[in-house]
TORFI-528676 format. One record per atom (N, C-alpha, C): residue in one letter; x, y, z; residue number from 1. Coordinates in pm, 1 decimal. Example, Ala and Ser with C-alpha at 12.3 -4.5 7.8 and 13.67 -1.06 7.14 Angstrom:
<pts>
PT / A / 1319.0 / -569.0 / 780.0 / 1
PT / A / 1230.0 / -450.0 / 780.0 / 1
PT / A / 1320.0 / -330.0 / 780.0 / 1
PT / S / 1285.0 / -225.0 / 708.0 / 2
PT / S / 1367.0 / -106.0 / 714.0 / 2
PT / S / 1290.0 / 3.0 / 787.0 / 2
</pts>
This chain:
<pts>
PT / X / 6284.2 / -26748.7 / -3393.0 / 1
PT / X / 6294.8 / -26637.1 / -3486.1 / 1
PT / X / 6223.4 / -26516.0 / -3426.4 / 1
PT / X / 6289.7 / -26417.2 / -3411.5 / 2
PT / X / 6255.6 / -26274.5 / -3361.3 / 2
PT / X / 6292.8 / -26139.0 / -3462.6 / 2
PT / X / 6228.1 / -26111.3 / -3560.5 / 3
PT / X / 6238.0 / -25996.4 / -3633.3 / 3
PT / X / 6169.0 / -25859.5 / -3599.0 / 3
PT / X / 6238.4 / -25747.5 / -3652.5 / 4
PT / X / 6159.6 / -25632.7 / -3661.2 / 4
PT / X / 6206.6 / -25596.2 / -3849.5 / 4
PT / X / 6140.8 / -25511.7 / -3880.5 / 5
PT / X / 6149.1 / -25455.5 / -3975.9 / 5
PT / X / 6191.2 / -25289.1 / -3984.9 / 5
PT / X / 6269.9 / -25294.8 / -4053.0 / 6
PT / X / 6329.6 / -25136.3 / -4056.3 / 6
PT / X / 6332.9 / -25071.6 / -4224.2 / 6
PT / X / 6351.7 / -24934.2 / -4218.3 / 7
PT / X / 6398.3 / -24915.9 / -4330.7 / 7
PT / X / 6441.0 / -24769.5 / -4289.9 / 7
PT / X / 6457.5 / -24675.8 / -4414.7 / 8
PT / X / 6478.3 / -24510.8 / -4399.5 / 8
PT / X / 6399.5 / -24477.1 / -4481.2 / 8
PT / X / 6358.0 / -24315.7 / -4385.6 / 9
PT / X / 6241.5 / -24243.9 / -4491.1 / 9
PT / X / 6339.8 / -24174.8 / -4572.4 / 9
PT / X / 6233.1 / -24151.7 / -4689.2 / 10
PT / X / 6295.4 / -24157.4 / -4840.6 / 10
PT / X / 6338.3 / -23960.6 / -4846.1 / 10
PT / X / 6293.5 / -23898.7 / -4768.5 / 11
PT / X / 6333.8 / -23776.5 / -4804.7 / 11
PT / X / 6418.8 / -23735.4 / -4672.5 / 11
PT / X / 6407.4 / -23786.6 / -4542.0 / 12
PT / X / 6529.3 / -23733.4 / -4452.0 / 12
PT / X / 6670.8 / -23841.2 / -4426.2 / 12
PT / X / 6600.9 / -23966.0 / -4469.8 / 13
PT / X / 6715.9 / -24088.3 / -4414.9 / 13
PT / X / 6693.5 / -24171.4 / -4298.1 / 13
PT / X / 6674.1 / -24110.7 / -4189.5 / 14
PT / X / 6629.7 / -24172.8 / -4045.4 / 14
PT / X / 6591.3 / -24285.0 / -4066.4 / 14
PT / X / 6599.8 / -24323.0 / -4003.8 / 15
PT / X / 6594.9 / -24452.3 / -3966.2 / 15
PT / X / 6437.6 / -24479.0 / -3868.0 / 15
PT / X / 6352.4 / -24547.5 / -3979.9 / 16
PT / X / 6243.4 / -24602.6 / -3887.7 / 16
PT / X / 6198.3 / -24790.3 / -3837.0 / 16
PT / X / 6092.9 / -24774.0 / -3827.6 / 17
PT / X / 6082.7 / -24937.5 / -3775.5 / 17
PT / X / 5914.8 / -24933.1 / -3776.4 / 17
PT / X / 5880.6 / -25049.7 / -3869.7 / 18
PT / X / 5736.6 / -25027.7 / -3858.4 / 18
PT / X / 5686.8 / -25137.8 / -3684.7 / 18
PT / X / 5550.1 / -25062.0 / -3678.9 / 19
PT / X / 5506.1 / -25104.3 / -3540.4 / 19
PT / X / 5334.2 / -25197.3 / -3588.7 / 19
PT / X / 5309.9 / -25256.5 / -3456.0 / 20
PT / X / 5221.0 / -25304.3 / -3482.3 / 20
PT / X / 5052.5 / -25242.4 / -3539.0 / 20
PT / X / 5085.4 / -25108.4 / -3569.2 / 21
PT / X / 4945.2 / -25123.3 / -3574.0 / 21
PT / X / 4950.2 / -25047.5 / -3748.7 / 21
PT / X / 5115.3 / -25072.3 / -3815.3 / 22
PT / X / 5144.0 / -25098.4 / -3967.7 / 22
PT / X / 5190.7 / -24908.8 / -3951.0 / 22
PT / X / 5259.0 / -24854.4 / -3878.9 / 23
PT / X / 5254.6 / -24699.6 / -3865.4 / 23
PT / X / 5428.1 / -24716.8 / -3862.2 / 23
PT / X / 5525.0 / -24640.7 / -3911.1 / 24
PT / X / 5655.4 / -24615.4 / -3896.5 / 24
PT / X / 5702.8 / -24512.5 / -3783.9 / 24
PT / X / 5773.7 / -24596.5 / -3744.1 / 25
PT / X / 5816.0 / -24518.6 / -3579.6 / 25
PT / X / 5994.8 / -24511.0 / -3595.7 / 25
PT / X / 6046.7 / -24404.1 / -3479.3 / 26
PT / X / 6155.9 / -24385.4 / -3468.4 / 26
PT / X / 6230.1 / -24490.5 / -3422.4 / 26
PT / X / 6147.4 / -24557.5 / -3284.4 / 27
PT / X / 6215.5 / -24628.3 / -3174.4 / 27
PT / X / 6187.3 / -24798.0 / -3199.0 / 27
PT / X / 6294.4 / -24793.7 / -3203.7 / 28
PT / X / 6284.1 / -24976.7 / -3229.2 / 28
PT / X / 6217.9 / -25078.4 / -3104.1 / 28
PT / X / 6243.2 / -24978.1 / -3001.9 / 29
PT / X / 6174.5 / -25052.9 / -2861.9 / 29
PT / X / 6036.7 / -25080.5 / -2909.3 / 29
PT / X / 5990.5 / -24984.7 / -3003.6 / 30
PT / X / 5829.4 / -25035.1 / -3027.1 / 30
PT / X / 5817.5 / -25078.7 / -3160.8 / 30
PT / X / 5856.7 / -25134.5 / -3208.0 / 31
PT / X / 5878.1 / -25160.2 / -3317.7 / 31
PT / X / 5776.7 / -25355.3 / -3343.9 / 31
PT / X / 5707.8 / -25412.0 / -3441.9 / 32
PT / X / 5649.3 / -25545.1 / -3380.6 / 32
PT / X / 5736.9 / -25571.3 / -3423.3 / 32
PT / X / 5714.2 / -25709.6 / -3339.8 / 33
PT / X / 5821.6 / -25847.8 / -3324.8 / 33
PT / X / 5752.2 / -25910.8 / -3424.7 / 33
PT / X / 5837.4 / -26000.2 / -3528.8 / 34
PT / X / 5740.1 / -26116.1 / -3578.8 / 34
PT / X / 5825.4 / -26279.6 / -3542.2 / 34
PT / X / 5752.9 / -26337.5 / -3485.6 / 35
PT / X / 5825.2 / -26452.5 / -3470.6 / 35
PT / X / 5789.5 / -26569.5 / -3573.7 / 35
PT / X / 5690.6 / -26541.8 / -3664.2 / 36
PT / X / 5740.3 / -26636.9 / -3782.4 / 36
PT / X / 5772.2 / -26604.1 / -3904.9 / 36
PT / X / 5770.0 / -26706.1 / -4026.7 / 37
PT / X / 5813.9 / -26608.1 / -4143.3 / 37
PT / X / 5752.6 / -26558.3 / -4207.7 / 37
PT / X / 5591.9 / -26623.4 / -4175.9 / 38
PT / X / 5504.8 / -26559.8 / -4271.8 / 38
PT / X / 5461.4 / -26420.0 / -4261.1 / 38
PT / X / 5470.4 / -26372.5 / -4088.8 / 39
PT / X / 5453.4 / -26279.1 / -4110.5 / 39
PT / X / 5534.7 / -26167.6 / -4151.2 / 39
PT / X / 5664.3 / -26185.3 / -4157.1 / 40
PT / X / 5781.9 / -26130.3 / -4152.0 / 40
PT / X / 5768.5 / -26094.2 / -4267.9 / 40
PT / X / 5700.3 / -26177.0 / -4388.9 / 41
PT / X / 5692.5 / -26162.7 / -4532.9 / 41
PT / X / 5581.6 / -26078.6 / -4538.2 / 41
PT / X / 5459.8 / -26085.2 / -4474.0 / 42
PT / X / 5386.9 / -25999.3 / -4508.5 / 42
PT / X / 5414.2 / -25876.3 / -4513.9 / 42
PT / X / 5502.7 / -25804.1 / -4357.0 / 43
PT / X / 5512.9 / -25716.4 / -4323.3 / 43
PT / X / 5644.7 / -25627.8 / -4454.5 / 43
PT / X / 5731.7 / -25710.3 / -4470.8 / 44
PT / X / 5778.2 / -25699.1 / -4637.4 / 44
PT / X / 5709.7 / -25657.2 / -4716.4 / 44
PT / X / 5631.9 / -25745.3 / -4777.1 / 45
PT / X / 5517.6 / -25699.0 / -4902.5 / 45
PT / X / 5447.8 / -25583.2 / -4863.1 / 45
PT / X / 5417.7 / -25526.7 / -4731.3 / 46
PT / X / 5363.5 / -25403.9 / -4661.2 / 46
PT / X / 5447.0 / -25310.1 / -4733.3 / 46
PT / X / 5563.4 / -25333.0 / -4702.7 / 47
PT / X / 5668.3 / -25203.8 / -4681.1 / 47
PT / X / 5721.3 / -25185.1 / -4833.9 / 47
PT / X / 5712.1 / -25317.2 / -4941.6 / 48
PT / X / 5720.2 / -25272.2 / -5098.6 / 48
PT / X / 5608.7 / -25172.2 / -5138.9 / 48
PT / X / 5523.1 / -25164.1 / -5024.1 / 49
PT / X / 5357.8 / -25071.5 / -5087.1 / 49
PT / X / 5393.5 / -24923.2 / -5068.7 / 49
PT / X / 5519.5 / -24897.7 / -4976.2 / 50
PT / X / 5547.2 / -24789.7 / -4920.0 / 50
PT / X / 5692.1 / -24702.2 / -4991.6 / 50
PT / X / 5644.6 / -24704.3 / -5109.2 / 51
PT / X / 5781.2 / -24664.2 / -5210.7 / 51
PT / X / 5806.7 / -24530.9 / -5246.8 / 51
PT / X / 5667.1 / -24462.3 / -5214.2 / 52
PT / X / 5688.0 / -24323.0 / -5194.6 / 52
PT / X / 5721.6 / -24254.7 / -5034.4 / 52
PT / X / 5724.9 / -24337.4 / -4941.6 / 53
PT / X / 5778.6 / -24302.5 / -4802.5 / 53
PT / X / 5896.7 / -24355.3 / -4767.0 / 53
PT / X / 5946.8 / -24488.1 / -4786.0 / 54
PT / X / 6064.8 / -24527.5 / -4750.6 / 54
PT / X / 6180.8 / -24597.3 / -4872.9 / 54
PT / X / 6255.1 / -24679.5 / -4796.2 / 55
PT / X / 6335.3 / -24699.4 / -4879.8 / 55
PT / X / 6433.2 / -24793.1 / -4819.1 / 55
PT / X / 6479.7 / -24923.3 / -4916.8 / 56
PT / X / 6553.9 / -25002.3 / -4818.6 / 56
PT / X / 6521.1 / -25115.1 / -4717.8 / 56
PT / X / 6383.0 / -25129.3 / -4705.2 / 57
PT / X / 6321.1 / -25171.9 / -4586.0 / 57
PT / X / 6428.1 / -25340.2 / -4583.1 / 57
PT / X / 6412.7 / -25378.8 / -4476.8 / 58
PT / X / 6460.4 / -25580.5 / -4427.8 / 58
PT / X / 6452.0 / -25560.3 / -4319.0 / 58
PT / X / 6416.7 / -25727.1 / -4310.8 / 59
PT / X / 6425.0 / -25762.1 / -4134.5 / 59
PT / X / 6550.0 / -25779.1 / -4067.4 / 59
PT / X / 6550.0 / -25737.2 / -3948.0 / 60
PT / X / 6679.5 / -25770.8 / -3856.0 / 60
PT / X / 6639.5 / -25843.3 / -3730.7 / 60
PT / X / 6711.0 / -25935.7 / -3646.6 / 61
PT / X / 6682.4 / -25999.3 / -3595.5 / 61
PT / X / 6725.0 / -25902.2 / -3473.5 / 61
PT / X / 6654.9 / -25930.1 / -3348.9 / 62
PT / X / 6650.0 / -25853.0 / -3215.7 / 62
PT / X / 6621.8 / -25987.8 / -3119.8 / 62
PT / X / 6684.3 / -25950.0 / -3033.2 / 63
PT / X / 6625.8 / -26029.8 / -2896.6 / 63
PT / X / 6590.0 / -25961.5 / -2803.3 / 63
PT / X / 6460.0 / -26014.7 / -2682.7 / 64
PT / X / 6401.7 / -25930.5 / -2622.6 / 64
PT / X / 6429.0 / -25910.9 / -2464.3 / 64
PT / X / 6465.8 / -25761.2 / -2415.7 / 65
PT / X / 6496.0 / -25732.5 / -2325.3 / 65
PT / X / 6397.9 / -25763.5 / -2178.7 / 65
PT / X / 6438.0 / -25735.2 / -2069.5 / 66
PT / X / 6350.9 / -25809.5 / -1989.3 / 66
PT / X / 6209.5 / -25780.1 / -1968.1 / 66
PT / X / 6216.3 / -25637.7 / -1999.0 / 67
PT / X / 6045.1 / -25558.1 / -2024.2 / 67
PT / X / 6021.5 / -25605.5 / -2141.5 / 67
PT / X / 6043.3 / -25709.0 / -2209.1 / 68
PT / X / 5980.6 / -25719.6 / -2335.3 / 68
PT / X / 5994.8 / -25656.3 / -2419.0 / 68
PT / X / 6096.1 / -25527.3 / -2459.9 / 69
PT / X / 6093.1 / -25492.6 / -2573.8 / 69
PT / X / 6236.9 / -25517.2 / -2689.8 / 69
PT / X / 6213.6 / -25527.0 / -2807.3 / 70
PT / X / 6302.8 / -25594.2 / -2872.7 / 70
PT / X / 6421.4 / -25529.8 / -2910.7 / 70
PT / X / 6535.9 / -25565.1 / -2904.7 / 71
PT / X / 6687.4 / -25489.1 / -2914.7 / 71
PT / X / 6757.4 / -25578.5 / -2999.9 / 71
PT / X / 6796.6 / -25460.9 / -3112.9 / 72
PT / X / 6921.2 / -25521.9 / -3196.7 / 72
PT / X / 6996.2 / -25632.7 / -3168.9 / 72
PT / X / 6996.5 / -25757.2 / -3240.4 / 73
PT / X / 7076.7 / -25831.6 / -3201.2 / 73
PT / X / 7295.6 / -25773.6 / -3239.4 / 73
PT / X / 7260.6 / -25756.0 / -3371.7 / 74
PT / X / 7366.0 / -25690.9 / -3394.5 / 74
PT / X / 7454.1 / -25548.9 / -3362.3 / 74
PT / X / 7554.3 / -25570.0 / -3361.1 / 75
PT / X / 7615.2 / -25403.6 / -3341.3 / 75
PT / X / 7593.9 / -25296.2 / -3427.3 / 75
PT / X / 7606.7 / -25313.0 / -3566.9 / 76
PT / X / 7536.9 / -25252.5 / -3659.9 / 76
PT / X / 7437.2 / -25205.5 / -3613.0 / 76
PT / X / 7320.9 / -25311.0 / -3614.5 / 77
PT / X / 7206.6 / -25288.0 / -3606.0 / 77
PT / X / 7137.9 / -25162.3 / -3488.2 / 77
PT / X / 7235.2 / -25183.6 / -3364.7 / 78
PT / X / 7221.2 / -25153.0 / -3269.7 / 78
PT / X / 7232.9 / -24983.5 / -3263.9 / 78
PT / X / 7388.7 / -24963.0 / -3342.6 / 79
PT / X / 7443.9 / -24842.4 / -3390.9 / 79
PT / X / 7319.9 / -24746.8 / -3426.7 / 79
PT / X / 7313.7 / -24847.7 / -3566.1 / 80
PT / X / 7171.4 / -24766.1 / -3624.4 / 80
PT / X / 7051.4 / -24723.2 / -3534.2 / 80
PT / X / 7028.7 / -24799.2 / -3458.3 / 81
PT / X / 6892.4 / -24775.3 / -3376.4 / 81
PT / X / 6924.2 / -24659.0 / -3301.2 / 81
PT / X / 7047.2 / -24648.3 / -3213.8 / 82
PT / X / 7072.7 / -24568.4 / -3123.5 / 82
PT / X / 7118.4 / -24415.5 / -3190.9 / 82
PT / X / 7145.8 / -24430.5 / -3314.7 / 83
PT / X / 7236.0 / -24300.2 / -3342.8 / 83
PT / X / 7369.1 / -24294.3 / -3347.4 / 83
PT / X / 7428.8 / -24200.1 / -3404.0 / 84
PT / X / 7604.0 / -24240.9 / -3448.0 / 84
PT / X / 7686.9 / -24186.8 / -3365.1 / 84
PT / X / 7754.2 / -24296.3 / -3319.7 / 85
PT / X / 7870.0 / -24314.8 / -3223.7 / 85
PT / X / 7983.8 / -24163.0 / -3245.8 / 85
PT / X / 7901.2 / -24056.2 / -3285.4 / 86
PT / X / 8005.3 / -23935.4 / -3325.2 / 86
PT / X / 8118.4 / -23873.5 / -3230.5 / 86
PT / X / 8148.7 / -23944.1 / -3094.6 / 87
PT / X / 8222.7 / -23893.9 / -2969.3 / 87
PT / X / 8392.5 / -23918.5 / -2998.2 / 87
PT / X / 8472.5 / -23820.1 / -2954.7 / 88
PT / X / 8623.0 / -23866.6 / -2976.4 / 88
PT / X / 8699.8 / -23977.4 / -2938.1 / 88
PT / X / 8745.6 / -24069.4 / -2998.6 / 89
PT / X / 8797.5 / -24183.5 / -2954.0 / 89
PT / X / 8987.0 / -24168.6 / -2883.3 / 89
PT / X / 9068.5 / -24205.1 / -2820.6 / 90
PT / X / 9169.2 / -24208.3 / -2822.5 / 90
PT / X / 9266.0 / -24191.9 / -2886.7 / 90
PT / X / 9262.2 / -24221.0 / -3009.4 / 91
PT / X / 9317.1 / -24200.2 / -3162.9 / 91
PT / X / 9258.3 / -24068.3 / -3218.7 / 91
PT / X / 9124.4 / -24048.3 / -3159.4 / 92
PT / X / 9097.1 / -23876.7 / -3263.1 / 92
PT / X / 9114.1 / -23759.8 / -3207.3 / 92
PT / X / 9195.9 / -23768.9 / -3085.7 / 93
PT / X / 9206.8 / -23641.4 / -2975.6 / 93
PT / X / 9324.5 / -23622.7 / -3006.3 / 93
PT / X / 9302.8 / -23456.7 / -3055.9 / 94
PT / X / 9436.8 / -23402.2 / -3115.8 / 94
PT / X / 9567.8 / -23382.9 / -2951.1 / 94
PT / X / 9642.5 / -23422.5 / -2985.5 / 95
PT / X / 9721.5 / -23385.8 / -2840.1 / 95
PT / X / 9824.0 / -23228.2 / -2907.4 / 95
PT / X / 9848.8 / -23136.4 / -2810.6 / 96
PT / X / 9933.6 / -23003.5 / -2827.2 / 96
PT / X / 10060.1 / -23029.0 / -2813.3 / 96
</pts>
């Protein structure tokens, strides 16, 4: 089991990820890992304390890259971390 915790701040949306030292960050690369459940729950019950800053918070599961830092397991997830795929696809390029 490999979690991070995410949520969005409550007045812009963004997308953060709390880190180990309990501080909300942009980048999921730094984001703590919890590898069991208890802490996974704590870090939960953390983030219900945080109702005037965020919103939404759950864990997502990541696996860890070779420097050690943890990456979306999911595509979703991944999406979200990185920012939105807003570029023209094949289908959205107007042809003349």
């Amino acid at each position: 089991m490999r979690k991070i915790l995410t949520a969005n701040y409550l007045l812009s949306g963004k997308v953060i990820y709390l880190n180990s030292e309990k501080k909300w960050i942009e980048n999921s690369a730094n984001a703590a890992v919890f590898d069991n459940q208890e802490d996974a729950d704590n870090a939960l019950a953390f983030a219900d304390t945080q109702i005037n800053k965020l919103q939404s918070a759950y864990l997502i599961d990541v696996l860890l890259t070779s420097n050690g830092k943890p990456k979306p397991k999911s595509n979703q997830e991944l999406i979200r971390a990185t920012g939105p795929t807003n570029y023209f696809h094949d289908k959205q390029i107007k042809k003349n």
